[in-house]
N, C-alpha and C positions, 0 to 999 in steps of 0.2 A: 228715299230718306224717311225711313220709321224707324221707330225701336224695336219692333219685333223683326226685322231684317238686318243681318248685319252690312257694313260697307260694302262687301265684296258679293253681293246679292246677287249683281246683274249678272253675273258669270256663273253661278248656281242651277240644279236641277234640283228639280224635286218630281214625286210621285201623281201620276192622274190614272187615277182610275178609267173615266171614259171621255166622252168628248163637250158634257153639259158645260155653257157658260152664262153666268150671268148677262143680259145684253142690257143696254141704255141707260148706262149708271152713269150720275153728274160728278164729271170729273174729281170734286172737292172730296169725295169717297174714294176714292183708287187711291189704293197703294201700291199695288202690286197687278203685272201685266206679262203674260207670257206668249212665247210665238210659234206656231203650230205651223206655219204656212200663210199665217195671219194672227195681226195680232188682236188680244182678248182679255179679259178682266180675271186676272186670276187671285185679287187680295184685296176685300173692302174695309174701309173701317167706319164707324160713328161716332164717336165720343168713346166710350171703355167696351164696345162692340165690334169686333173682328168675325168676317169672314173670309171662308178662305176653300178655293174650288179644289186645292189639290190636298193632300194629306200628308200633314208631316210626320203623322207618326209611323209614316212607311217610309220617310224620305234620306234613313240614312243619320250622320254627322249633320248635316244641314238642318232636317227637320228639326234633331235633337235641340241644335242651337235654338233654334225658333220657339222650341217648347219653351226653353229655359228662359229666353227672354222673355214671353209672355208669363211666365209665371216668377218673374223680377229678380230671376237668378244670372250670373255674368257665365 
């Protein structure tokens, strides 16, 4: 439930490079969680600070949207 993910996120892929993840991040920062075999922190936020382990701007329609929404466009 963020604005940079649309509703139907959960069923979404996007692009990874390789296997780095962030680890031991307090829950109140996770937005975003993906599942390899286990699951993993793949989308932080902090106040107007996003990160984010995989790349949207390889990711396709998906990532696109993602851009768009972080940069306040529908």
């Amino acid at each position: 439930d963020n604005a940079l993910f649309d509703s139907e996120g959960a069923d979404k892929y996007v692009y990874f490079v390789h296997s780095y993840h962030a680890s031991d991040i307090p829950d109140e920062f996770i937005i975003g969680e993906a599942d390899y075999g286990y699951r993993f922190t793949a989308a932080v936020q902090k106040d107007n600070v996003f990160g984010l382990q995989f790349h949207p701007e390889k990711s396709g329609d998906v990532g696109l949207s993602m851009l768009k929404r972080f940069g306040g466009h529908k």
